[in-house]
N, C-alpha and C positions, 0 to 999 in steps of 0.2 A: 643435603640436597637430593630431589628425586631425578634416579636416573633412568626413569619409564620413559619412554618411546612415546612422543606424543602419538595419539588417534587422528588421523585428518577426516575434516567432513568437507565434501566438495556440496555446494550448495550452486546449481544450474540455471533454476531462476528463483533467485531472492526475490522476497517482495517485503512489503509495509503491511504488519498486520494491524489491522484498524479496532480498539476495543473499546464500546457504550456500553456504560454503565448507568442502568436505569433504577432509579429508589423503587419502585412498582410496576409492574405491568398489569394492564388491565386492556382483554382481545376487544377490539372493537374500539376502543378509546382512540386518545388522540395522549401519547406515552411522549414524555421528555426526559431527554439525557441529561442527568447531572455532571458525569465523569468522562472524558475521553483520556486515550493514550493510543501511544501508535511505537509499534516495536517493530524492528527487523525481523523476519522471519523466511522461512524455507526451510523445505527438509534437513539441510544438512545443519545451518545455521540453529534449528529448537533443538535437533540432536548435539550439539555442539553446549546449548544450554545446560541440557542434563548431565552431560560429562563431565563439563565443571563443575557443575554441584555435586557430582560424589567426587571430585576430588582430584579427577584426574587431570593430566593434560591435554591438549587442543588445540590442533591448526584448523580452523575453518579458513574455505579457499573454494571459491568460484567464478564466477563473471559477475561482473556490475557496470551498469551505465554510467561513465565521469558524470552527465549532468546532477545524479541523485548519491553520487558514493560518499558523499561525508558523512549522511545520513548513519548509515552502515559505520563507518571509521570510527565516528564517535561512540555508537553504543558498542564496538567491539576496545574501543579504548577504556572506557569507562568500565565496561566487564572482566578489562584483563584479558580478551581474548587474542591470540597472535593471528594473524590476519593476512591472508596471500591472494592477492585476486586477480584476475582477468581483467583487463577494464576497456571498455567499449566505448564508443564517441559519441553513442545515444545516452536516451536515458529511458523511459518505458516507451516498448516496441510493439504496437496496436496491429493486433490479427485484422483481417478486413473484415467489415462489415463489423464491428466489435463496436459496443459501445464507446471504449477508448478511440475508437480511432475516429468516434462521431463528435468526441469533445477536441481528439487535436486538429482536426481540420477548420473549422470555424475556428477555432481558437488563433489561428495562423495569420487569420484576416483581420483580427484587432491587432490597433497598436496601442503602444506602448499609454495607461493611462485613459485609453477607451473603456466604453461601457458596452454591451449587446446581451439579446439575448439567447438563448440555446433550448434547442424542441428536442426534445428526447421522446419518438415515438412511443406508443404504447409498448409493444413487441417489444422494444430496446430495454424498456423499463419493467413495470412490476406485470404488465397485460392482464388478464381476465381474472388473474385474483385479485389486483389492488393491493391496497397496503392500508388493513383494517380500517377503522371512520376517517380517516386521514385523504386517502388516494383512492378514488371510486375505481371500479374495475372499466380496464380500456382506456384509462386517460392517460393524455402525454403528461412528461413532464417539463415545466416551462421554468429554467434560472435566469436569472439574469446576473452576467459574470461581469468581472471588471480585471482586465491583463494587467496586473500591477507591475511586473517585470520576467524579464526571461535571464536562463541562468546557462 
């Protein structure tokens, strides 16, 4: 049995890192994702990765919003990592004027099963460089969302 002192990584704000996996890119095109994945991440939480992989052991341990923490539970369950955290009554906490806090607001006003749409100003979005032949420079961005449920 190893009697090393686990390392703690305190991770302050975790987040969901988002990862496309494209077969090509070609600039100016109009490029499509074959692969996604979405991992836990944050300072302490990827340092917590490499720790375990040489070998050692690991408390990762910081604050997380109840609405999104299983997220988190599960891949620290499934890693084997031991796991201590703070846990808050939110879930992601939108700076003002932030694009997040442009999607939770309107969001608030659909209910349950609704459809609408959502304008994400230029500025909010990609603005004057665009996003290659895809999204001209200066255009909003217009989705149309559907509130399937709140958690």
């Amino acid at each position: 049995m190893n009697n090393t002192l686990p390392i703690v990584t305190v991770t302050l704000n975790p987040a969901l890192d988002r990862t496309l996996h494209l077969p090509s890119f070609t600039l100016g095109k109009v490029n499509r994702v074959d692969t996604e994945r979405t991992d836990p991440g944050g300072k302490g939480i990827n340092v917590a990765k490499v720790i375990t992989a040489l070998g050692h052991p690991v408390v990762v341990t910081g604050f997380l919003g109840k609405k999104n923490a299983y997220t988190f539970q599960d891949y620290f369950k499934q890693k084997g990592l031991r796991f201590d955290a703070v846990y808050d009554e939110g879930g992601i906490i939108a700076s003002p004027g932030s694009a997040m806090e442009m999607i939770q607001k309107p969001m608030a006003l659909v209910g349950i099963g609704e459809k609408g749409f959502l304008l994400i100003p230029s500025a909010m979005g990609y603005g004057a460089r665009g996003a290659g032949g895809s999204i001209p420079p200066n255009s909003p961005l217009v989705f149309e969302v559907e509130l399937l449920g709140v958690k």
